[in-house]
C-alpha positions in Angstrom: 22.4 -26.8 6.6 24.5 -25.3 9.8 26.7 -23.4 7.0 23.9 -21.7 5.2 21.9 -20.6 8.2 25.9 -19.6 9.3 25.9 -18.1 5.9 22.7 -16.1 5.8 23.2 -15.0 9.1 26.4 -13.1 8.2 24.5 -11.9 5.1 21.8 -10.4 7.4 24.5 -8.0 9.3 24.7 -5.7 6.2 21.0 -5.7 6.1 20.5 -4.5 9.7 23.3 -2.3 9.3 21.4 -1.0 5.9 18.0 -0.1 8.0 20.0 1.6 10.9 21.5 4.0 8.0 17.9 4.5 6.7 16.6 5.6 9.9 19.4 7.7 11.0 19.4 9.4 7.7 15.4 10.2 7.8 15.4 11.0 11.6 18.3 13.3 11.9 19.9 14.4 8.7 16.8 14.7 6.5 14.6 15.5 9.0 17.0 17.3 11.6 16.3 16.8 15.7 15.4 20.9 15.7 12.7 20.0 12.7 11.6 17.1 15.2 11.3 19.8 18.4 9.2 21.9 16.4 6.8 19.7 14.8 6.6 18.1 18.8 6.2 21.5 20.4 4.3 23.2 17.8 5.7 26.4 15.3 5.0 28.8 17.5 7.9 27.2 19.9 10.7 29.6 20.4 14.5 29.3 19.9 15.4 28.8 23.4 12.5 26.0 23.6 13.6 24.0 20.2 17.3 23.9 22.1 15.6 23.0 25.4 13.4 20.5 24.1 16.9 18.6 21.9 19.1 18.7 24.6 16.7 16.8 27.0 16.2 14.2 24.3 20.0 14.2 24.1 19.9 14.9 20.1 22.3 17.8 20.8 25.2 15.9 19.9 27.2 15.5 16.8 26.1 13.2 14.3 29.3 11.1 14.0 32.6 12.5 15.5 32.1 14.2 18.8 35.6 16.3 18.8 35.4 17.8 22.1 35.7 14.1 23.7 38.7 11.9 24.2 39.7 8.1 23.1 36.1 6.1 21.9 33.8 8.7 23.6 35.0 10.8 20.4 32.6 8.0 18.3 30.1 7.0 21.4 28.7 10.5 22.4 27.7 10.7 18.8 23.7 10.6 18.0 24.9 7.4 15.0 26.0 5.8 18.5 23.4 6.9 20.6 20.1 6.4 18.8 21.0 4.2 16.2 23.9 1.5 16.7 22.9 0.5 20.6 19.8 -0.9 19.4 21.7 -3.5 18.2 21.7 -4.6 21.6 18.1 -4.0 21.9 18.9 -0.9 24.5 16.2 0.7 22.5 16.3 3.9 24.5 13.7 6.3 25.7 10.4 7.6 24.4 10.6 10.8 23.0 6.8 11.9 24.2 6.3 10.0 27.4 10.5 9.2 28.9 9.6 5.7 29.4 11.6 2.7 28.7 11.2 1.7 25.2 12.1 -2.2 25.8 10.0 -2.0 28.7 7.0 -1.1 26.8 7.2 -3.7 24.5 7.6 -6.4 26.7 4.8 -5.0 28.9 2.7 -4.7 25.5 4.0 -8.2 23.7 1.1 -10.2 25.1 -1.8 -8.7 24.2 -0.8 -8.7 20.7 0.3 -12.3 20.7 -3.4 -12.8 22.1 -5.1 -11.7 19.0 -2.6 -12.6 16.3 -1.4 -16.1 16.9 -5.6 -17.3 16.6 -6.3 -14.9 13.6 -3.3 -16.5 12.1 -4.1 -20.1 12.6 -7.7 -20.3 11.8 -6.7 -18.3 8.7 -4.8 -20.0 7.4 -6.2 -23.5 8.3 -9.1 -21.9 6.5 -7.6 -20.8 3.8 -6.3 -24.0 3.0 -9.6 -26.0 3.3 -11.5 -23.6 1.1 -8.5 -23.1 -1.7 -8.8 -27.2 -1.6 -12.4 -27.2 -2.1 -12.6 -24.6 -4.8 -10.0 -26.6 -6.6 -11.2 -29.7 -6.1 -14.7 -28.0 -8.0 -12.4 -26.3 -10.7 -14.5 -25.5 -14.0 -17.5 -25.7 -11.8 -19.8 -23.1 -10.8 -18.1 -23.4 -7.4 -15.0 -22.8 -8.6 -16.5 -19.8 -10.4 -18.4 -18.0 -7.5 -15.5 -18.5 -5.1 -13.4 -17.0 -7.4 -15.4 -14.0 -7.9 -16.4 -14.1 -4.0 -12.4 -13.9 -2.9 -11.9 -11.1 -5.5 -14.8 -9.7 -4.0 -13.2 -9.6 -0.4 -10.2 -8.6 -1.4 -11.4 -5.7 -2.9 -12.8 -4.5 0.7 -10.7 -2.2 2.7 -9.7 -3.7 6.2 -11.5 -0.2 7.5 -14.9 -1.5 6.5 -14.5 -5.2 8.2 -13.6 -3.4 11.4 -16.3 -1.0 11.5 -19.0 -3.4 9.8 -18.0 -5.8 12.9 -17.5 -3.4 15.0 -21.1 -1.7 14.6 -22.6 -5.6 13.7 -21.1 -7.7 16.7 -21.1 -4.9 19.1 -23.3 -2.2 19.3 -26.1 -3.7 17.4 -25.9 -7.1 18.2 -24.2 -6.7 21.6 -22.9 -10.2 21.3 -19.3 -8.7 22.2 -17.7 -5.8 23.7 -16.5 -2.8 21.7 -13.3 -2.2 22.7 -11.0 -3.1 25.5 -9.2 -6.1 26.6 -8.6 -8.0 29.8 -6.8 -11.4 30.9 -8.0 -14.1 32.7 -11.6 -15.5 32.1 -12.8 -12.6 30.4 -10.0 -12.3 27.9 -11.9 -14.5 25.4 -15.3 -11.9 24.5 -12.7 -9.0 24.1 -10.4 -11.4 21.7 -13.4 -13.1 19.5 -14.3 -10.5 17.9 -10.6 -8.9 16.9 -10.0 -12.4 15.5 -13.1 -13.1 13.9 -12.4 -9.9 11.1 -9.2 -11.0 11.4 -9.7 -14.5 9.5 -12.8 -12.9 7.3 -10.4 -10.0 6.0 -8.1 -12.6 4.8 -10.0 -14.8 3.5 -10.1 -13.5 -0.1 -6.4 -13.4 -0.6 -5.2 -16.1 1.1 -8.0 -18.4 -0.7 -7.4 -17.0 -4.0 -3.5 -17.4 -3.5 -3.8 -21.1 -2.1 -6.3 -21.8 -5.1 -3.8 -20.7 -7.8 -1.0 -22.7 -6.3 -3.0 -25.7 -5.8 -4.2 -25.3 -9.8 -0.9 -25.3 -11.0 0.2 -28.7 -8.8 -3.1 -30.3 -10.6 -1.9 -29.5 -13.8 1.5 -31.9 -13.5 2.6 -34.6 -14.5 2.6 -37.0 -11.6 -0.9 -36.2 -11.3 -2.2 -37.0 -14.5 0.0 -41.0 -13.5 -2.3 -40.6 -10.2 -5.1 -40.4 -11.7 -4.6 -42.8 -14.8 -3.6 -45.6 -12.0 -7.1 -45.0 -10.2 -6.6 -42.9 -7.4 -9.9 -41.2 -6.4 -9.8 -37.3 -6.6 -9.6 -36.7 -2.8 -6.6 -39.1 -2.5 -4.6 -37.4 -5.3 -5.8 -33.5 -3.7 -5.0 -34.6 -0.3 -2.0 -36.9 -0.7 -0.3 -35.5 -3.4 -1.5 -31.8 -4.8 -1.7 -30.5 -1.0 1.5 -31.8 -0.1 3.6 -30.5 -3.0 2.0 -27.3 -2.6 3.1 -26.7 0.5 6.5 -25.2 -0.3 4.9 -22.0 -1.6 2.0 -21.7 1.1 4.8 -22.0 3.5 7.0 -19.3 1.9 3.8 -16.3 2.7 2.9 -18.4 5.9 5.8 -18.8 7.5 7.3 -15.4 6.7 4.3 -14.2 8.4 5.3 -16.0 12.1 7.4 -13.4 13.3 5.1 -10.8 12.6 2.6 -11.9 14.9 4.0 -10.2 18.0 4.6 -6.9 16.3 0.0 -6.5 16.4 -1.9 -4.9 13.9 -1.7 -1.3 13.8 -5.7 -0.4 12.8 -7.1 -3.6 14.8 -6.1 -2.7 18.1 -6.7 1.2 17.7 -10.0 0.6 16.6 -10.6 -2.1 19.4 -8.4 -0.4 22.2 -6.3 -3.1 22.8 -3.3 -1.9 24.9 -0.6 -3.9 22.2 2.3 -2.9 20.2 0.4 -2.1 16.6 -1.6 0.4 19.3 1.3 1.6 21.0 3.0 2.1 17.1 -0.2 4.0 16.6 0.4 6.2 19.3 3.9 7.1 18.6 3.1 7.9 15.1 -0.1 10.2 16.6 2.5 11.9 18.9 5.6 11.6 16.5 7.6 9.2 18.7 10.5 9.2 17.1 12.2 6.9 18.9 9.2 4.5 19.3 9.0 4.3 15.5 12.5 3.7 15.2 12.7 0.7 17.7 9.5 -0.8 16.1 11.4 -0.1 12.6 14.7 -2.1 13.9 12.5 -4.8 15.1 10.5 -5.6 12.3 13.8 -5.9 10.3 15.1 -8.3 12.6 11.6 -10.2 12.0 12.0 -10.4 8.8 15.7 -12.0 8.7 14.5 -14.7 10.9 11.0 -15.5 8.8 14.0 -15.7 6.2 15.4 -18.3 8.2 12.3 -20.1 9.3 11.5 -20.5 5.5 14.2 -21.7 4.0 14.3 -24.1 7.3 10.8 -25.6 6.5 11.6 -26.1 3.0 13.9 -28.9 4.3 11.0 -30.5 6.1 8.5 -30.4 3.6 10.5 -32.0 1.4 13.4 -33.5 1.7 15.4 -33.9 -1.7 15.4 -29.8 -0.8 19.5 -29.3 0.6 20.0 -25.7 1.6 23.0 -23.5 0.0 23.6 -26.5 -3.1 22.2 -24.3 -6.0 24.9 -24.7 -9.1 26.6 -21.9 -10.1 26.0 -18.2 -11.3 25.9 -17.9 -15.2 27.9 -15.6 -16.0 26.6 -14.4 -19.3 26.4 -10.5 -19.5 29.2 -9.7 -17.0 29.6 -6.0 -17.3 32.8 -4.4 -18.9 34.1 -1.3 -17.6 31.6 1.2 -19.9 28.8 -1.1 -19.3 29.5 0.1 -15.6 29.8 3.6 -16.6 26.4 3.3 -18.3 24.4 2.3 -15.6 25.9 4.5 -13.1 24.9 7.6 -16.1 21.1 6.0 -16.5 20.6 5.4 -12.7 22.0 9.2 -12.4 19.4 10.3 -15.4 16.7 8.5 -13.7 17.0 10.1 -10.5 18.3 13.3 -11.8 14.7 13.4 -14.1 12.3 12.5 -11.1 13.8 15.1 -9.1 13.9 17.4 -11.5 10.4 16.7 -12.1 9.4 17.3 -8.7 10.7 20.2 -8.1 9.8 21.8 -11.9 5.8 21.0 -10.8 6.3 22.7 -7.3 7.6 25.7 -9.2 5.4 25.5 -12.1 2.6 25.1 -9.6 3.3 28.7 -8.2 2.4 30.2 -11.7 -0.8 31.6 -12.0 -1.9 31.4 -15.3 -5.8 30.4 -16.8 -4.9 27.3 -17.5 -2.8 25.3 -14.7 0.2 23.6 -16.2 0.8 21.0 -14.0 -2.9 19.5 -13.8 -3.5 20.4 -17.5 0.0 19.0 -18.1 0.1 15.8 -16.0 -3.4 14.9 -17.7 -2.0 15.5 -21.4 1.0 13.0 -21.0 -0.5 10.3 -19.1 -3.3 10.8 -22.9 -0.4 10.8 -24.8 1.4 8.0 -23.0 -1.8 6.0 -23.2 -2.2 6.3 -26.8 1.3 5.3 -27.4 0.7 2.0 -25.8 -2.3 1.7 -27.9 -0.7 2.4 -30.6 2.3 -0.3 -30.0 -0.3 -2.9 -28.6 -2.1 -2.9 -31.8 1.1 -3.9 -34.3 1.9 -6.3 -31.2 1.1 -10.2 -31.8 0.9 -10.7 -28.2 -1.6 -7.9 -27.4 -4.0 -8.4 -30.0 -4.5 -12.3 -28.9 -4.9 -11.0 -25.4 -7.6 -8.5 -26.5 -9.1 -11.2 -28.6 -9.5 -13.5 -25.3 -10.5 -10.4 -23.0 -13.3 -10.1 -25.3 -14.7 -13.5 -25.0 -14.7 -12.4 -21.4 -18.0 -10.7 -20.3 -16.9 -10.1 -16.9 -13.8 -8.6 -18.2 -15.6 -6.2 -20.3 -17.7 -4.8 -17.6 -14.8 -4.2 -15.3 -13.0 -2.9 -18.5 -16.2 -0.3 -18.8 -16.6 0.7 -14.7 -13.3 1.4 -15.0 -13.3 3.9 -18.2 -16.2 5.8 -15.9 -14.1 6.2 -13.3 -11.2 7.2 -15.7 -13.9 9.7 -17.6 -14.3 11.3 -13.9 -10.8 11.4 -12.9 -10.3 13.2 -16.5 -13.4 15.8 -16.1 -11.7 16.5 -12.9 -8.3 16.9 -13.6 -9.1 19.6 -16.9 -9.1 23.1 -15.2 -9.2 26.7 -16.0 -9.6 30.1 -14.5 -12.2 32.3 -15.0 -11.6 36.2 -15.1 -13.0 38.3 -12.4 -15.8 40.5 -13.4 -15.1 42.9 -10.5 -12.0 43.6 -11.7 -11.2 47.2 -10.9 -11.5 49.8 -14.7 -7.7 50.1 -15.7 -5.8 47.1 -13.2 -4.8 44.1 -15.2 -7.5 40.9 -15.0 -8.0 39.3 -11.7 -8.0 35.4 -12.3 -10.4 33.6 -10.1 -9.4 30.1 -8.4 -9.2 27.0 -11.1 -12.1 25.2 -11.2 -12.2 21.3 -12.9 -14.7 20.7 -15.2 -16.7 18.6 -13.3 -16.8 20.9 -10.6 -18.4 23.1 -12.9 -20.6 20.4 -14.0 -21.3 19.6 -10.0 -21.6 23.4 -9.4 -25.4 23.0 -7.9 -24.4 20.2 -5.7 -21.0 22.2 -4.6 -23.2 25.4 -3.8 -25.8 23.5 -1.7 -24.4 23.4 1.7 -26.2 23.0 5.3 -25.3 23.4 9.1 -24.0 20.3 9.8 -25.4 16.8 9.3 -28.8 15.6 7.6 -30.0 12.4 6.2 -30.2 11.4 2.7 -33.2 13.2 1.1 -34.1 14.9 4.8 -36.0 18.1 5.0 -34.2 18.7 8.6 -31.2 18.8 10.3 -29.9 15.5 12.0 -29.5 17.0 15.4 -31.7 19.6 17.4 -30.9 23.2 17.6 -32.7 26.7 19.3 -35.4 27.6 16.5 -37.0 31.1 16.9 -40.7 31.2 16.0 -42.9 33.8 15.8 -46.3 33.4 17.4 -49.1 35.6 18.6 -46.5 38.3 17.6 -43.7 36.9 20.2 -40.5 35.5 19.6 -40.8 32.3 20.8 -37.3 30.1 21.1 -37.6 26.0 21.0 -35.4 23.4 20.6 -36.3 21.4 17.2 -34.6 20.2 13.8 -34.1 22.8 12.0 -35.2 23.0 8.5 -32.5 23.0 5.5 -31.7 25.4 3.3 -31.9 22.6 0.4 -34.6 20.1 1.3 -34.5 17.0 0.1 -31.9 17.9 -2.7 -29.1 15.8 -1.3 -28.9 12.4 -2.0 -26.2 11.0 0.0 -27.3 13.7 3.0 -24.7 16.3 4.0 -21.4 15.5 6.1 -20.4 17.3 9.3 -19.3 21.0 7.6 -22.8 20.5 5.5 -21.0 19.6 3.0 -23.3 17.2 0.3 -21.4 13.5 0.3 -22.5 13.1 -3.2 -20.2 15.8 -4.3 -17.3 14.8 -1.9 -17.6 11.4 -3.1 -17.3 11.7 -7.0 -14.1 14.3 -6.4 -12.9 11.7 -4.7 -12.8 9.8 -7.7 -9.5 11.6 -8.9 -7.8 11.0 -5.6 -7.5 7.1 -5.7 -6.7 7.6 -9.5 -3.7 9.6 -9.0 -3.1 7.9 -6.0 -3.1 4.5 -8.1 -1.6 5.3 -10.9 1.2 7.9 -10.3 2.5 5.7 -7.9 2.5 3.0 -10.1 4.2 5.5 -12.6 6.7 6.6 -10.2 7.6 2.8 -9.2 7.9 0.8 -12.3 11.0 2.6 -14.3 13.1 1.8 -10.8 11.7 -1.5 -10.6 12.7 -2.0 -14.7 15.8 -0.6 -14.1 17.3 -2.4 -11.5 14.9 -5.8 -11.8 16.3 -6.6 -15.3 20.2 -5.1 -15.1 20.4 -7.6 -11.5 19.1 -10.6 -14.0 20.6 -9.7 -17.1 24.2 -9.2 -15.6 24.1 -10.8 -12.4 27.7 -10.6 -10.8 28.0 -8.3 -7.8 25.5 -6.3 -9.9 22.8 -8.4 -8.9 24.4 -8.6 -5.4 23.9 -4.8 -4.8 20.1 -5.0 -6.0 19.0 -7.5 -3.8 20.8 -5.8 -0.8 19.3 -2.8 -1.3 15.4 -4.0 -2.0 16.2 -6.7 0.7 16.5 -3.8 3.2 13.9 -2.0 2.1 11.6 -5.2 2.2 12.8 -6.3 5.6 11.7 -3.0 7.0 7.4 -3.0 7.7 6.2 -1.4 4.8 3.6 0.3 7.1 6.6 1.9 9.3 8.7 2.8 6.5 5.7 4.8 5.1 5.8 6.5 8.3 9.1 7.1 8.1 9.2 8.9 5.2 5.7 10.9 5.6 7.5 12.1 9.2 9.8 13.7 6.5 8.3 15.0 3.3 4.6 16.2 5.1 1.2 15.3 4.6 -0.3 15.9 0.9 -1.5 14.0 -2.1 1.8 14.0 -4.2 4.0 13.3 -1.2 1.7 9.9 -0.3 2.3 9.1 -4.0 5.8 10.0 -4.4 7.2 7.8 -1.1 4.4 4.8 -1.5 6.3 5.2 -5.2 9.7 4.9 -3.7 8.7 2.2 -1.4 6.7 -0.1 -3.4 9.2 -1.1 -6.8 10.7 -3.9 -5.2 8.2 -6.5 -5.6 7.8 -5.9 -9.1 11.7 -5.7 -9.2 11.8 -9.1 -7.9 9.6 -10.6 -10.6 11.3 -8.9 -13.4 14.7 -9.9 -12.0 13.4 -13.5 -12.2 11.8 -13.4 -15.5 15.4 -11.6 -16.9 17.4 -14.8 -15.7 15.0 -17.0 -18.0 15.0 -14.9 -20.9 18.8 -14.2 -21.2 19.5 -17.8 -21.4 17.5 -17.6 -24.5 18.7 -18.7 -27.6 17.8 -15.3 -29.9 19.6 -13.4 -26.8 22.4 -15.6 -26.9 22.2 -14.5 -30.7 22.3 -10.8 -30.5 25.6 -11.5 -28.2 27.6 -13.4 -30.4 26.7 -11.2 -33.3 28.1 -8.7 -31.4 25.3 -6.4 -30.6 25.9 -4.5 -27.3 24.3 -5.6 -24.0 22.1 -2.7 -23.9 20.6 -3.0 -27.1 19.8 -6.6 -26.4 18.1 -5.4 -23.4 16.8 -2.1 -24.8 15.6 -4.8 -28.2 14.6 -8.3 -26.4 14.4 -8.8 -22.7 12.5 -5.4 -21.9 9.5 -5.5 -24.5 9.3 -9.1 -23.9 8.8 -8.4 -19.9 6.5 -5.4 -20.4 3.1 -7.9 -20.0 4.8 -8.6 -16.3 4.7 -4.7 -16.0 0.9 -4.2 -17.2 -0.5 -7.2 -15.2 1.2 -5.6 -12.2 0.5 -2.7 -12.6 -3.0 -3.3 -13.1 -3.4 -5.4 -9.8 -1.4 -2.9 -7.5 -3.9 0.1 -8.5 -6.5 -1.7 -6.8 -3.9 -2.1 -3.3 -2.5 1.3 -3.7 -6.4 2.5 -3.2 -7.0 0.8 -0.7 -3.7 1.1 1.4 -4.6 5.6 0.9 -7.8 4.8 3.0 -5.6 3.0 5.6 -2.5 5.7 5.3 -5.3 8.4 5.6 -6.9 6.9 8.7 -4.1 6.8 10.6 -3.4 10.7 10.0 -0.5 10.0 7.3 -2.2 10.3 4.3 -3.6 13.2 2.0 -4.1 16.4 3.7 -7.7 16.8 5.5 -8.2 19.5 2.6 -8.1 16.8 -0.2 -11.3 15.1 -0.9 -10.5 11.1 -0.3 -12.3 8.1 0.6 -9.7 7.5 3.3 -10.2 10.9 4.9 -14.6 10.2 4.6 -14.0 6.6 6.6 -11.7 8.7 9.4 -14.3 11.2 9.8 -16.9 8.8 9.6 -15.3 6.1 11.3 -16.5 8.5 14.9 -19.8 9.1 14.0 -21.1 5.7 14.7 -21.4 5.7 18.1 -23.7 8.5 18.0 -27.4 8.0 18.2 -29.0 8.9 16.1 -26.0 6.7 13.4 -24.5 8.7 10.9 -24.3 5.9 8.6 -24.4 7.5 4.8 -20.7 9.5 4.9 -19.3 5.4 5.8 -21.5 3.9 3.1 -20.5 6.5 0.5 -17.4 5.8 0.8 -17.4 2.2 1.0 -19.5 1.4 -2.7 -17.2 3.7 -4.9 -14.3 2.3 -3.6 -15.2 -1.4 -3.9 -16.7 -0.3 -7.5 -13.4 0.8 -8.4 -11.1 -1.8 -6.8 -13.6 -4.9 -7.9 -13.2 -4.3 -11.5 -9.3 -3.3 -11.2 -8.8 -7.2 -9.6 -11.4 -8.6 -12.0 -9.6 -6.8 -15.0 -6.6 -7.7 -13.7 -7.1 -11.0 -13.4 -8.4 -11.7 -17.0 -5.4 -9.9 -18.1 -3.2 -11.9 -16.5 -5.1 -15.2 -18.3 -4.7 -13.5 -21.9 -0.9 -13.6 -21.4 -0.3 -16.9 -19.6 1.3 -18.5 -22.2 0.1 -21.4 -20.8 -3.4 -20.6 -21.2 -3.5 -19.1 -24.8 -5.6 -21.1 -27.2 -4.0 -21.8 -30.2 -5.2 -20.2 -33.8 -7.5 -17.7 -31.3 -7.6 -14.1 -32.6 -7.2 -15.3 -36.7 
């Protein structure tokens, strides 16, 4: 076991050597340090205070060769050496907004963290564990059922909402705990009960459903079915002999999770103002601390190698026939000839060349001003096309129409099917736009085209057009707050301080937000934003998690050596921070969220579809095709991708639902869509404030909340019974004839 861990640490150094080029490549060549001085010191900073500002930070130096030096200075007094390759020492450097010691922060800061998340994550997961047991010791059981449904149920609740529900619960209604703050000593427990408290209830849904599933799949083996026939009471054979056997894959998300703890939670200790690292992260990211972000970065890759380590490591002590590093060897069936090389390098060039191509065709096309919008109009028109494609496939496909056949049976399916072809009919009535022409168009001038409007905002025109003040309750006749009234009595102009009447009364039904705005209309166009946010993503990750996911599997070699380095990097880097890192680049806006959450998010599907390659090239029609001499890339092009494409759906079904949720999250934390886009996540930031207030501004939260579980509920549900229609395992046989 010494030579493995020997081994893996050695295979970590490219890794960490991988996430230092990242970060120095977003940071200072992407994003240069004069980019960083003006976004810091605002666009109206001058020349002289851009150069000021860059040679105080010392990022005034030469990327990699500093020529005016002598001997090593010539490679030291570089910003590579400087920023990036000392932190390897941990000399972590400098704060970019404050000047104080990085390392010294973090230490100061490690405690308070540690505090909250070393609780949260115990009682989680010994609750987890005892609930996942019970709900599969009731399988087929309404208990079994409604705990099922109950963990979807939770999972499909943004983190935002358990923090503000306890929050506004706990604290200010109940007053059982204190809002915010934190303190040691005695007094340290009422400021860490209730942090830890949503803690274990927000994960509670997928760490029960997870544990569940794992445990169902032990019940089904063999050497239970001899436990059971030899007498063994249930409880023995769960507790002796499912739980134990289990515990390999509840370890591999549990222990991974350790050396997390100490880096905090980012939105837990802003909301509760606890001075930790996820608040100090927060902070760096509000101020665009650079070099916070990229210490925090470097450190949660380091985390990761050792939870790595700390896996593989309790593997061994769970079970001991497991010996580390004594896998057989690599088939070597596919190994790639010299054009195979050339061809991948061609179709990796054609897929990046087309998404960039893409991006930049819609930026221009976007610029034309023509009745109809192309890029909308466009986008909408091949995601229909696209659609009916699949349809069209699904219906000559075996597979599919069995599926469809079971999803049927399934009530529950069908509903969430149905929610989610209204939220689709929305997103659609939104996304079909067209100018009108001016009618004050000046006699002999060419037309004057007014600003695109979507269908449905010409459907919700009278909702659109009613605006107020500022806030009022739903159905309200007044204003929330008080304001100078001038009245007219006795023939005097008489001024008092009352509600003010609305210009709408009682017309709104969600009540107005703080512009005046009605939440009613903010909340259905908000509709389109967590579809595109959901599915464009999806659409921008899955052709790089195909691509690479089944070459790595289907040629292995140092093919699939170079695809796990490079999503091994990405994954060892927070996804959180390397959102961050990227947004700090591109800008704020709805296709920049979707584009990097795109480039970001492949590589767990890439993992699975790596995995599911390696089984189905070992197969015997794939084995076939090869010795009849068809080329690799029809074999793949013919059998391993169609027959991986119910992977692709069942995830890409269940990531719409996280990709929603994680935009409310990104949006909170001011790295989201622009404040100009309509979303959910920007209606729980502004709302998020208004709480405190007395009297509450409760609706703008509430509005947000129940379209978004609507949405996400069905997705998980859906997603679910997809999953079951094409389990092999769970097929029934002669079903769909």
């Amino acid at each position: 076991m010494i030579a493995y861990l020997v081994r893996r640490l050695l295979y970590a150094v490219p890794i960490v050597l991988g996430v230092l080029v990242i970060t120095f490549v977003l940071f200072f060549i992407v994003n240069s340090p004069q980019d960083v001085a003006r976004r810091t010191l605002g666009e109206k900073a001058n020349r002289e205070q851009v150069e000021s500002w860059v040679r105080a930070h010392g990022y005034d130096l030469p990327y990699f060769y500093n020529a005016d030096k002598e001997g090593t200075e010539r490679f030291t007094a570089t910003l590579f050496y400087q920023k990036c390759a000392r932190v390897l020492v941990f000399d972590l450097g400098r704060s970019d907004a404050t000047g104080r010691d990085v390392a010294t922060q973090i230490r100061r800061r490690m405690g308070p963290s540690l505090a909250i998340a070393i609780p949260s994550f115990l009682l989680g997961l010994s609750l987890n564990i005892t609930l996942a047991l019970i709900i599969a010791f009731c399988r087929g059981t309404y208990i079994d059922r409604v705990g099922t449904v109950v963990c979807v149920l939770l999972m499909s609740i943004s983190s935002l909402f358990y923090i503000i529900g306890g929050q506004f619960l706990f604290a200010k209604w109940l007053r059982l705990f204190p809002i915010s703050g934190f303190d040691w000593g005695t007094g340290m427990a009422k400021f860490v009960f209730l942090p830890v408290l949503i803690g274990v209830i927000g994960g509670i849904g997928a760490g029960v459903r997870y544990n569940r599933t794992v445990m169902l799949e032990e019940v089904s083996r063999d050497y239970v079915r001899t436990a059971r026939a030899k007498g063994l009471g249930e409880l023995v054979v769960m507790f002796r002999h499912v739980l134990k056997n289990a515990m390999i894959p509840i370890l591999t998300g549990a222990v991974m999770v350790i050396p997390f703890l100490f880096m905090g939670s980012l939105i837990m200790e802003s909301f509760f103002s606890i001075p930790g690292l996820g608040s100090m992260t927060m902070t760096a990211i509000d101020a665009q601390d650079y070099a916070v972000i990229r210490s925090m970065t470097y450190i949660g890759a380091i985390l990761y190698i050792i939870g790595l380590l700390l896996t593989d490591i309790s593997y061994t002590l769970v079970d001991p026939r497991i010996r580390l590093g004594a896998a057989g060897k690599r088939s070597l069936y596919g190994r790639p000839s010299l054009r195979d090389v050339v061809k991948i390098v061609v179709g990796l060039a054609v897929l990046a060349g087309t998404a960039t191509g893409m991006y930049y065709a819609f930026k221009g096309l976007a610029k034309i001003k023509v009745r109809v919008p192309i890029v909308t109009n466009g986008m909408l028109a091949i995601v229909l096309v696209g659609f009916g494609a699949f349809l069209y496939h699904a219906r000559k496909s075996e597979m599919w129409v069995r599926a469809w056949y079971q999803i049927r049976r399934n009530p529950l399916a069908m509903i969430s099917l149905v929610v989610m072809l209204l939220y689709v009919g929305v997103g659609v009535l939104d996304s079909m736009s067209w100018s009108d022409i001016e009618r004050k168009a000046q006699p002999g001038k060419s037309r004057v085209l007014a600003r695109p409007e979507t269908a449905l905002d010409r459907i919700l025109k009278r909702l659109s057009d009613k605006t107020e003040k500022s806030y009022s309750a739903p159905l309200a006749t007044n204003l929330l707050a008080k304001d100078l009234i001038e009245t007219e009595v006795d023939g005097k102009i008489v001024v008092r301080r009352d509600y003010p009447p609305l210009n709408h009364p009682g017309s709104h039904v969600l009540g107005t937000d703080k512009t005046g705005k009605d939440v009613l209309f903010i909340t259905v166009k908000s509709v389109r934003t967590g579809l595109i946010v959901g599915g464009l993503t999806t659409l921008i990750a899955v052709p790089f998690a195909i691509f690479f996911g089944v070459l790595a599997g289907f040629f292995g070699g140092w093919i699939d050596d170079i695809v796990q380095y490079v999503y091994t990097t990405l994954a060892s880097i927070p996804w959180i921070l390397l959102v961050v890192c990227f947004m700090m680049v591109f800008g704020q806006g709805l296709i920049q969220v979707c584009i990097v959450m795109g480039i970001t998010g492949w590589v767990g599907l890439c993992r699975v579809l790596r995995g599911e390659t390696l089984r189905l090239r070992e197969r015997e029609y794939v084995q076939a095709a090869l010795a009849l001499g068809v080329s690799k890339f029809r074999v793949l092009a013919k059998h391993i991708v169609p027959n991986v494409m119910h992977l692709v759906l069942i995830s890409v079904v269940l990531r719409f639902s996280g990709l929603v949720l994680a935009e409310a999250v990104l949006s909170y934390i001011g790295i989201g869509v622009g404040a100009e886009t309509n979303s959910w996540g920007n209606m729980i930031s502004q709302a998020r404030g208004e709480l405190g207030r007395e009297p509450v501004v409760w609706w703008c939260l509430v509005a947000a909340f129940v379209p978004m579980v609507a949405l996400v509920l069905p997705a998980n549900l859906f997603g679910d019974a997809l999953r079951d229609a094409l389990d092999p395992r769970l097929r029934v046989r002669g079903e769909g004839q």
